[in-house]
C-alpha positions in Angstrom: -1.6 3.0 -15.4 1.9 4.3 -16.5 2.9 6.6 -13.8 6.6 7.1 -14.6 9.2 5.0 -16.6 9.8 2.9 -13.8 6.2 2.5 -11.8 3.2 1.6 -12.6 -0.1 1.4 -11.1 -3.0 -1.0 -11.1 -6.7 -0.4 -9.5 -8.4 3.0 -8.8 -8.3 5.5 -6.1 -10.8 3.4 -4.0 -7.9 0.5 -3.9 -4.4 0.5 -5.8 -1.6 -1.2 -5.8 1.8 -0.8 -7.5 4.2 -2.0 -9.6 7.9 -0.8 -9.7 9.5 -2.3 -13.4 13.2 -2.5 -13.5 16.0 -4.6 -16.0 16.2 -6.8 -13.0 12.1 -7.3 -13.0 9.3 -6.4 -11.0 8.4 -5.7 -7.3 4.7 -5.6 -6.4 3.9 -3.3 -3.5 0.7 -4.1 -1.8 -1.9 -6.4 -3.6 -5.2 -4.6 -3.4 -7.6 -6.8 -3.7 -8.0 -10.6 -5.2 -10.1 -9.6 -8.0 -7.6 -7.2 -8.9 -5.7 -9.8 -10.1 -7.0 -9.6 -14.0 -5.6 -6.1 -14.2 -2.0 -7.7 -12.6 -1.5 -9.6 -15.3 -3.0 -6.9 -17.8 -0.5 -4.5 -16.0 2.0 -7.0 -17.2 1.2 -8.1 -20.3 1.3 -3.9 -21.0 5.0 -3.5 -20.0 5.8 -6.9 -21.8 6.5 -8.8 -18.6 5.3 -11.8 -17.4 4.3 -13.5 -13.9 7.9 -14.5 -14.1 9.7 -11.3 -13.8 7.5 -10.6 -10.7 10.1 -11.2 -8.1 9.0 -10.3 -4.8 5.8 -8.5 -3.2 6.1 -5.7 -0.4 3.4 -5.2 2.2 3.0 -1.7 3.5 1.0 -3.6 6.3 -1.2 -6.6 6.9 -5.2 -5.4 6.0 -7.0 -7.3 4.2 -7.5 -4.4 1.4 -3.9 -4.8 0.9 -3.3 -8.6 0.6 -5.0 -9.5 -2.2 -3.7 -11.7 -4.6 -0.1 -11.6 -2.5 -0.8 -15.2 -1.3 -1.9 -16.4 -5.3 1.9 -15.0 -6.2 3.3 -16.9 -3.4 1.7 -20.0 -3.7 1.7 -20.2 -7.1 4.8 -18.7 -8.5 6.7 -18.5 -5.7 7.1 -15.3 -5.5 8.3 -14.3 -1.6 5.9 -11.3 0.0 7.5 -9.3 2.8 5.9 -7.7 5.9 7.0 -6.0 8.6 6.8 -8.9 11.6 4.7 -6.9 13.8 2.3 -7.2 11.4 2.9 -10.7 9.7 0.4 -12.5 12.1 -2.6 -9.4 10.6 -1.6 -10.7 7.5 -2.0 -14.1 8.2 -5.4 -13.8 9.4 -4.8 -12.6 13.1 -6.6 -10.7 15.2 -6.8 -6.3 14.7 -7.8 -3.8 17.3 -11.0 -2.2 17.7 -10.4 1.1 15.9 -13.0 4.4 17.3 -15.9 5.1 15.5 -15.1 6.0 12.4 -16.7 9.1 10.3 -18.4 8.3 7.2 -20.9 9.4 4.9 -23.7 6.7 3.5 -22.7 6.9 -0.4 -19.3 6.7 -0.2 -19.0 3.9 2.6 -21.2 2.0 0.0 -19.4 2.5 -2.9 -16.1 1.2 -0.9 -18.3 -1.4 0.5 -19.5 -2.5 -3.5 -16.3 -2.4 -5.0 -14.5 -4.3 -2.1 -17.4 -7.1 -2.9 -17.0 -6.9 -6.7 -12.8 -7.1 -6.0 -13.6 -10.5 -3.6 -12.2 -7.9 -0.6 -14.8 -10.8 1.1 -12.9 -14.1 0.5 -9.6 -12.6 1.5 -7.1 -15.6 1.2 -4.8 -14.7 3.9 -1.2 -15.5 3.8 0.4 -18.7 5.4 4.2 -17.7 4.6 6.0 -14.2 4.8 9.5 -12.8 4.8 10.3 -9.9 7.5 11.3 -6.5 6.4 12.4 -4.7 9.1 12.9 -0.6 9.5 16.2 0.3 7.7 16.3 -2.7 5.1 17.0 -2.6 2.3 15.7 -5.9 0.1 17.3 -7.3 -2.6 14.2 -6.7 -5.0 13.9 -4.7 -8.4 14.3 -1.4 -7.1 15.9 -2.1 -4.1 12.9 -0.8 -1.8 14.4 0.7 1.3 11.9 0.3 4.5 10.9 3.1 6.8 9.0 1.9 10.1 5.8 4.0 10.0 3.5 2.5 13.2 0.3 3.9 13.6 -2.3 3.1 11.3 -0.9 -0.5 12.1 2.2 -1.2 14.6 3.5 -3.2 11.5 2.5 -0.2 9.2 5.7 0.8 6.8 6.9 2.9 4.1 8.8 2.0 1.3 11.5 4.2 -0.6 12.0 3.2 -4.1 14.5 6.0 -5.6 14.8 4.8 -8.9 11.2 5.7 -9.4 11.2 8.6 -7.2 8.5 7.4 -5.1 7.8 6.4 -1.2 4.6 4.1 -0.8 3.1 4.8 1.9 0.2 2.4 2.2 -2.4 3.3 4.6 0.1 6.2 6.7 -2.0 8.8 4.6 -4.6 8.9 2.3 -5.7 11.0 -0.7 -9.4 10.0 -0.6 -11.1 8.6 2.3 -12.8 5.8 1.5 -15.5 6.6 4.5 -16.3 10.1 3.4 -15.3 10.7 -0.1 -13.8 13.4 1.3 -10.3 14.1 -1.3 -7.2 15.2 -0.7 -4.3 14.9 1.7 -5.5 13.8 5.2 -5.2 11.0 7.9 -6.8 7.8 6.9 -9.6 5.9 8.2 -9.2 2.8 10.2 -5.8 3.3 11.6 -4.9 2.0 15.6 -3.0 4.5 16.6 -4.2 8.6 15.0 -1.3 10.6 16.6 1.3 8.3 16.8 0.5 8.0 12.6 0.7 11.7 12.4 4.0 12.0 14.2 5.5 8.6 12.1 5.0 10.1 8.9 8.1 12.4 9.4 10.8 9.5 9.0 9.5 9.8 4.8 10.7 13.6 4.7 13.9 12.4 4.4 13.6 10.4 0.7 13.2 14.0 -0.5 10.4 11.8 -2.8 8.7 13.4 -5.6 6.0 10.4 -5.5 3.8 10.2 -2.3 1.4 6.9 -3.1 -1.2 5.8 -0.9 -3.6 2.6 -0.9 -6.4 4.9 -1.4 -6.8 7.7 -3.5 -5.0 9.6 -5.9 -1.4 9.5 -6.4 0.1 12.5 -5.4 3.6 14.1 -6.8 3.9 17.5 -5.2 6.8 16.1 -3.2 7.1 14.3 0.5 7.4 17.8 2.0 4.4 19.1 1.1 2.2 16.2 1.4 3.3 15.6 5.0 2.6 19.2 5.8 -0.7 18.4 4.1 -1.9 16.1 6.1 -0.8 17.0 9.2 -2.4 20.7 9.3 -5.7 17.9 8.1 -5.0 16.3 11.3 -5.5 19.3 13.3 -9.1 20.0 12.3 
């Protein structure tokens, strides 16, 4: 899906991932899941691009859900995948907290549950090499993606500023659909360590003055950074 001339977007708002398509090539951020793959390379074959241009992948944190086919790029074609380091050992398999019981409602948990299956969100191949990408980087990657440190849903958790597409991705740090509930719309997403210190994080994004708020989950939103943190933290407060 063509969401602007420079950013693209594979999957559905139950899991997505992105694609920012420069001169200088492409930068993947997050890699949904494995069997999301096919639409990757029909992504590509869309914008006339190949695995080739694909020159790095960013990892708004290290959840299975948002690995994907990172490690297939990497081993295959080389392509390097960046984390934040506080969350490089989650993406290599490591240990997670226990998170509080989560809300959900029976239909939607197993439609996530079913489409996570159908994606191979089961036979996660976890990665084995990453490249640290720290608060305040900038990477040398199509785009130049800026990182913003956003700990809470994960301590590794990070946004990414890409202005040439006016966006921020924002991984799990919000969501537009809760993939427990259903339940649409700016609000705090499910799964996350650390609730408040989310909330509070998500003010460091207010200042890419972003048209482009994108989630893992849900639908894109492009009301602007202001209004969706606003959004979601009045969601927070009940």
């Amino acid at each position: 899906m063509r969401l602007g001339p420079h950013l693209h977007r594979i999957g559905n708002d139950i899991v997505a991932a992105y694609l920012v398509v420069t001169p200088e090539g492409v930068t993947v951020i997050d890699a949904g899941l494995a069997g999301q793959w096919r639409e990757l390379l029909a992504e590509l074959t869309s914008m006339d691009c190949t695995l080739e241009e694909v020159k790095g992948v960013v990892l708004t944190h290290g959840d299975s859900d948002h690995l994907g086919f990172a490690e297939r790029l990497r081993r295959d074609h080389g392509v390097p995948v960046y984390v934040h380091p506080a969350d490089a050992a989650r993406a290599q398999g490591g240990a997670k907290p226990s998170n509080a019981r989560q809300t959900m409602k029976l239909g939607a948990t197993l439609g996530f549950a079913a489409y996570s299956l159908r994606k191979g969100g089961m036979r996660t191949t976890y990665l084995t090499e990453t490249v640290d990408a720290n608060d305040g980087d900038t990477l040398d990657l199509p785009g130049a993606p800026r990182i913003i440190g956003l700990p809470g849903h994960s301590a590794g958790s990070i946004a990414i500023h890409v202005p040439i597409a006016d966006a921020v991705f924002v991984g799990d740090g919000l969501t537009t659909r809760h993939v427990l509930t259903g339940t649409t719309g700016l609000q705090p997403a499910p799964f996350t360590d650390e609730p408040e210190q989310a909330i509070v994080s998500l003010r460091a994004i207010l200042s890419t003055g972003a048209t482009w708020v994108l989630p893992g989950h849900g639908t894109p939103w492009n009301g602007g950074v202001a209004a969706a943190v606003a959004a979601v933290e009045k969601a927070a407060q009940g």
